[in-house]
N, C-alpha and C positions, 0 to 999 in steps of 0.2 A: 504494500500500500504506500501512496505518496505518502511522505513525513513534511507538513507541512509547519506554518509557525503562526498559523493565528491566535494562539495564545502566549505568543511576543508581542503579535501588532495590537488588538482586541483584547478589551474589557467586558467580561461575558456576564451577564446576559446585556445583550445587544441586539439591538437590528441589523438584519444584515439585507441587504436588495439582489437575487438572485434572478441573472437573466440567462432565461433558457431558450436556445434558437434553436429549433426545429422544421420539420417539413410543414407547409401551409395546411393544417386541416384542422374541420370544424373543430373536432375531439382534443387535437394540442394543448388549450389551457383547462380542460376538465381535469387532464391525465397530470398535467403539473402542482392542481389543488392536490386531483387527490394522493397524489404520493406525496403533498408537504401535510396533508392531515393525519396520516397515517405516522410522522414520526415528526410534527410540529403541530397539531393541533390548534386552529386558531380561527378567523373570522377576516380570509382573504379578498382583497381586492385590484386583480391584476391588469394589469395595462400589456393590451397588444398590438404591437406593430408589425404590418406588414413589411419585408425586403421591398429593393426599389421594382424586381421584376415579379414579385407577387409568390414564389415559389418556398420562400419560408415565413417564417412568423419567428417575432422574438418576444418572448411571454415576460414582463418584471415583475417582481413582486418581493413586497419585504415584508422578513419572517424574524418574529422572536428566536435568534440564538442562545443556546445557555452552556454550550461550552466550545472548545477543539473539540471533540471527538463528536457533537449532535451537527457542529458547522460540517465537519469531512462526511458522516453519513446523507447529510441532505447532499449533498455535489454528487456522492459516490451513488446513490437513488435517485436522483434528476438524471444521471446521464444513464442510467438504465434503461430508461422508459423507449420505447420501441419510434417514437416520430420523430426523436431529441437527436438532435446532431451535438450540440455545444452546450457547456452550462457554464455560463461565466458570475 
């Protein structure tokens, strides 16, 4: 697994704004809720933008973090998801 140091850069719990670029389809921001309810539980409100030629979607959205290890599990589960190309 990446070893990463957001608990050098971040003071947790924290918001953190998670944008996930995926293939253009209806389904893309259900499939992004529901796997941050399933290991961030919360009352989302995400913003979608269209790429310039329409072929992805980039879903944001900011989630209560509460530590490194729930910040690496959401990246490491957003980029599961089957439409997700990127999770930045």
């Amino acid at each position: 697994m990446l070893e990463t140091r957001f608990d050098e850069l971040l003071e947790f719990p924290c918001l953190q704004t998670f944008k996930v670029m995926g293939v253009a389809h209806e389904r893309l921001p259900d499939d992004v809720i529901g796997c941050l309810q399933l290991h961030a539980p919360g009352d989302y409100n995400p913003t979608v933008k269209p790429s310039s030629k329409g072929n992805y979607h980039s879903v944001s959205v900011s989630v209560r973090v509460t530590s490194k290890d729930h910040m690496e599990t959401l990246y490491k589960e957003l980029a599961k998801l089957e439409l997700v190309r990127v999770v930045l």
